[in-house]
Structure formats: C-alpha cells, structure tokens
PASEBA-1860 file (N, C-alpha, C; in nm, 3 decimals):
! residues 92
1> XXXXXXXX> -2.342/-2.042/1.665/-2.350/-1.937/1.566/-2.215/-1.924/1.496 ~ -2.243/-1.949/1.355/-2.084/-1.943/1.313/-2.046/-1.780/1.262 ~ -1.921/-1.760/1.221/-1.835/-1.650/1.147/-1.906/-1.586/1.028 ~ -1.927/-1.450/1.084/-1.998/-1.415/0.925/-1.886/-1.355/0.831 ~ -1.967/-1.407/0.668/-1.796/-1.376/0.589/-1.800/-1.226/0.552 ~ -1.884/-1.148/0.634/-1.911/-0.991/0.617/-1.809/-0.927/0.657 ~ -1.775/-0.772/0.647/-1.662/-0.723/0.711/-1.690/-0.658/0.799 ~ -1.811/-0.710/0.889/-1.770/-0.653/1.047/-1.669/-0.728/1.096
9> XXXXXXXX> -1.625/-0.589/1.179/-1.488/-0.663/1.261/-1.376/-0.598/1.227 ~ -1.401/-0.569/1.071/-1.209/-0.533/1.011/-1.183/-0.414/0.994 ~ -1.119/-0.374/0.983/-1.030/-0.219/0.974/-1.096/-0.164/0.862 ~ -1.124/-0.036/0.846/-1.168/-0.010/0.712/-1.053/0.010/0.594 ~ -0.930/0.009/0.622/-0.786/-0.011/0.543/-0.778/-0.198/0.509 ~ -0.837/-0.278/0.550/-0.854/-0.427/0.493/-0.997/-0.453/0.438 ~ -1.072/-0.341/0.441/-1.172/-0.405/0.380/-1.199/-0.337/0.251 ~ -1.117/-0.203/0.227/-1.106/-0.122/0.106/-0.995/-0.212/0.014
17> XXXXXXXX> -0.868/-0.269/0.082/-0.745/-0.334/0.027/-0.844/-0.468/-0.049 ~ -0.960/-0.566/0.006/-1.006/-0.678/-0.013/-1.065/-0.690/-0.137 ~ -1.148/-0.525/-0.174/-1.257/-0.504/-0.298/-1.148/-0.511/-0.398 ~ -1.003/-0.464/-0.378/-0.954/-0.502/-0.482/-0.895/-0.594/-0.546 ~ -0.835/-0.631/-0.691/-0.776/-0.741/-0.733/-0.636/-0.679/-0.794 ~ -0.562/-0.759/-0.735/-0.450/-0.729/-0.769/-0.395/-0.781/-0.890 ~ -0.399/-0.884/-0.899/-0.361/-0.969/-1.068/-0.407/-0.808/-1.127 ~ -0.563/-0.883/-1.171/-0.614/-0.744/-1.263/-0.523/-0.618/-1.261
25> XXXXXXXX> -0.489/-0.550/-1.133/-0.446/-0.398/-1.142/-0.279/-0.405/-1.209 ~ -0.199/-0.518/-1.183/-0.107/-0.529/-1.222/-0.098/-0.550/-1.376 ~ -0.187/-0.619/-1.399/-0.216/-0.631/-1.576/-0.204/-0.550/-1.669 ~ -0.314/-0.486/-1.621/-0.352/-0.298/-1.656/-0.255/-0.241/-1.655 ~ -0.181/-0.220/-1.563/-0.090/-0.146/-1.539/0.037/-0.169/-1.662 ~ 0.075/-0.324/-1.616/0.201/-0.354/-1.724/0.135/-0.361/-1.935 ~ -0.008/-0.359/-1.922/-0.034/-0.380/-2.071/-0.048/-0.230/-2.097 ~ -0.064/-0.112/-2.012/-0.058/0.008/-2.059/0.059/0.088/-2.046
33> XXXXXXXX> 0.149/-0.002/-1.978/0.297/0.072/-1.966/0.314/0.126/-1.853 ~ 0.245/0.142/-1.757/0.266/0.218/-1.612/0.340/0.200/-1.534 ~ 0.405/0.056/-1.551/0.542/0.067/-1.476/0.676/0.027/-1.545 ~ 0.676/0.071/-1.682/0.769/0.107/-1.740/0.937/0.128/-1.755 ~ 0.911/0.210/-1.631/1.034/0.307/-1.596/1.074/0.227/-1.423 ~ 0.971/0.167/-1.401/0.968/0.071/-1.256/1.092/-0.011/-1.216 ~ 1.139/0.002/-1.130/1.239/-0.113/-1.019/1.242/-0.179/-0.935 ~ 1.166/-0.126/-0.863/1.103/-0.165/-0.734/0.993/-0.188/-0.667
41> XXXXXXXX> 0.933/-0.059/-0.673/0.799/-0.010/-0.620/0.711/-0.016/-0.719 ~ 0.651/-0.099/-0.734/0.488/-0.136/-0.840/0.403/-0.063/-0.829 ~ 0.331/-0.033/-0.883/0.190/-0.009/-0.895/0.097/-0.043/-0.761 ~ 0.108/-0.182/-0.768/0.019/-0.233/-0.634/0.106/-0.229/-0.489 ~ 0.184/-0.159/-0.484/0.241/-0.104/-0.373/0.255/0.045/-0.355 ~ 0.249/0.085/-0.461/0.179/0.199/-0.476/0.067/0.259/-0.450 ~ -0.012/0.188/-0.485/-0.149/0.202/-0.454/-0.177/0.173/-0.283 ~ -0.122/0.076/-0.278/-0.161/0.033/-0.128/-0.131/0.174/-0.052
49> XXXXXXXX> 0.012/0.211/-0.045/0.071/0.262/0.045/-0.046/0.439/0.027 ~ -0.063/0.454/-0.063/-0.201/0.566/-0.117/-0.308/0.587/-0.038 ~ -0.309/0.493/-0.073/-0.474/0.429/0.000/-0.483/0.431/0.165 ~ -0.385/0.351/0.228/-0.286/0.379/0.365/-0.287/0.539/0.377 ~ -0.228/0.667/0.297/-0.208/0.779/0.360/-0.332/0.858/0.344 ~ -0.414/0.806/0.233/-0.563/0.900/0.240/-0.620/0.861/0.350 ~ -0.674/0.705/0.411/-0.708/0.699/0.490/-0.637/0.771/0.594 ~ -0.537/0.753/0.633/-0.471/0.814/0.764/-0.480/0.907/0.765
57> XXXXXXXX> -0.492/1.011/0.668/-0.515/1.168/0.661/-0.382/1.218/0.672 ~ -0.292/1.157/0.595/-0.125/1.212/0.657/-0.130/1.332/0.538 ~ -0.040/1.421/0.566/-0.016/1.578/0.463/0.117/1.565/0.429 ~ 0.232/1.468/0.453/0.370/1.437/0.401/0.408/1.322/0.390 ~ 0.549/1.343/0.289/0.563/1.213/0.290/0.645/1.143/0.413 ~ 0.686/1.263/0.455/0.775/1.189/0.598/0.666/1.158/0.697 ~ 0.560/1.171/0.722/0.439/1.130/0.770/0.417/0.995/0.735 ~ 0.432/0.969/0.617/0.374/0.800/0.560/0.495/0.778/0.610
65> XXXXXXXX> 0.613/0.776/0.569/0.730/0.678/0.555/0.749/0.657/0.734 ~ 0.754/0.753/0.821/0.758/0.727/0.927/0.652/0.632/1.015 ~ 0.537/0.669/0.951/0.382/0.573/1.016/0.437/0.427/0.936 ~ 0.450/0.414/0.776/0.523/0.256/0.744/0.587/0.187/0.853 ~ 0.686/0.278/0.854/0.796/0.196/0.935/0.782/0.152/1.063 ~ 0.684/0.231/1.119/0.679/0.177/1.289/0.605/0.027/1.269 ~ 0.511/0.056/1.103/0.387/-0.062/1.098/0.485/-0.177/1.009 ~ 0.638/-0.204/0.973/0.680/-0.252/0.864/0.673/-0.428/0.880
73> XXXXXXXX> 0.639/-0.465/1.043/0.657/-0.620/1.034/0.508/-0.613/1.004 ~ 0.396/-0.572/0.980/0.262/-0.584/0.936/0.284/-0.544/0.785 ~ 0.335/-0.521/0.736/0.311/-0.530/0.591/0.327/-0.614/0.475 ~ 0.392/-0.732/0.531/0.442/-0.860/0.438/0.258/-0.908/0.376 ~ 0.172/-0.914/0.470/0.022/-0.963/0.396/-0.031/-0.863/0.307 ~ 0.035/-0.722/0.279/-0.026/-0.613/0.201/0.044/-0.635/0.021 ~ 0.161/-0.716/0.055/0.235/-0.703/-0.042/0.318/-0.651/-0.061 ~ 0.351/-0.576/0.092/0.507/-0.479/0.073/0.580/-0.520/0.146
81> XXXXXXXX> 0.701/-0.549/0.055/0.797/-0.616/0.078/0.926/-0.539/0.069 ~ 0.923/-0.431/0.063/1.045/-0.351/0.046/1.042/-0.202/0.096 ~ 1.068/-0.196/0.186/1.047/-0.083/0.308/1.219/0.039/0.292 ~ 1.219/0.128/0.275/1.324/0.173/0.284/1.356/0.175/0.458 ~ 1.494/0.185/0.536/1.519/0.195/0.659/1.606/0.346/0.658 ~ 1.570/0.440/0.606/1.520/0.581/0.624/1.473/0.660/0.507 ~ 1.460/0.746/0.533/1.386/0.852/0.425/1.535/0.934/0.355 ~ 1.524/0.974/0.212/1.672/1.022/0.169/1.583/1.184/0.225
89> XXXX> 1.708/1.264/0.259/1.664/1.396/0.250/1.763/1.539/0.147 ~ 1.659/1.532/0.058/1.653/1.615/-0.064/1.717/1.765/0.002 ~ 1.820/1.819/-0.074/1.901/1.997/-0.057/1.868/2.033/-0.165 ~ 1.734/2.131/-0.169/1.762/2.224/-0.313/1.820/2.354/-0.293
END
C-alpha cells in the first residue's frame, strides 16, 4: 500500500502553509506596493509567522517571538530566515 498524497498525517500549520503560493503572494504584494517601506521581514514571512500565532492562539507578541525562537532551527523550510536573538523592549 503506497503513501497517500492527502494531508493525513501533517500538522494543521503545514497543511494551511501548503494551500498557499508564495511566488503569487509575493507578486501581489510587490506590484501593489506592500512592501515598500520593507528590509527585512516580507510579506511571506509575515504572513507565515500570522498564521503560526492565530493558530497557536498566542495574545502577545512576546508570546510569538518567544514560541519562534525555541522553534528557530525548524524554520529554514517555512522561509524564515531571519529570527531576531531577543525581543527589543519598548519605554513609553
């Protein structure tokens, strides 16, 4: 019995990441100007890391950045490639 190419089996964070296309979203993005003002952090790392905290149900951002980082040698296949190694913390 061989491998079915279905997504039993996978995380529901790789099988939401799979429906999408990235070329395409990057396209969109740069032919409407959305990353414009951009340096680093794209759109499609953007999105990912989004998508990552809705699923997880996190309520901060020191919540994501801390859950990233424990996960940061798993993220090179997501497309993120640029991890900060801490969080800045903002004095108003």
């Amino acid at each position: 019995m061989g491998k079915s190419t279905h997504f039993s089996g996978q995380p529901l964070y790789c099988q939401v990441i799979k429906l999408l296309d990235k070329s395409t979203i990057l396209r969109l993005s740069r032919e409407y100007g959305g990353e414009h003002y951009v340096k680093r952090f794209d759109i499609w790392t953007h999105l990912v890391v989004m998508l990552y905290a809705v699923i997880m149900r996190f309520d901060s951002l020191r919540e994501i950045m801390s859950s990233l980082q424990a996960e940061s040698r798993k993220l090179c296949h997501l497309g993120i490639r640029l991890m900060r190694k801490h969080s800045i913390n903002y004095k108003f």
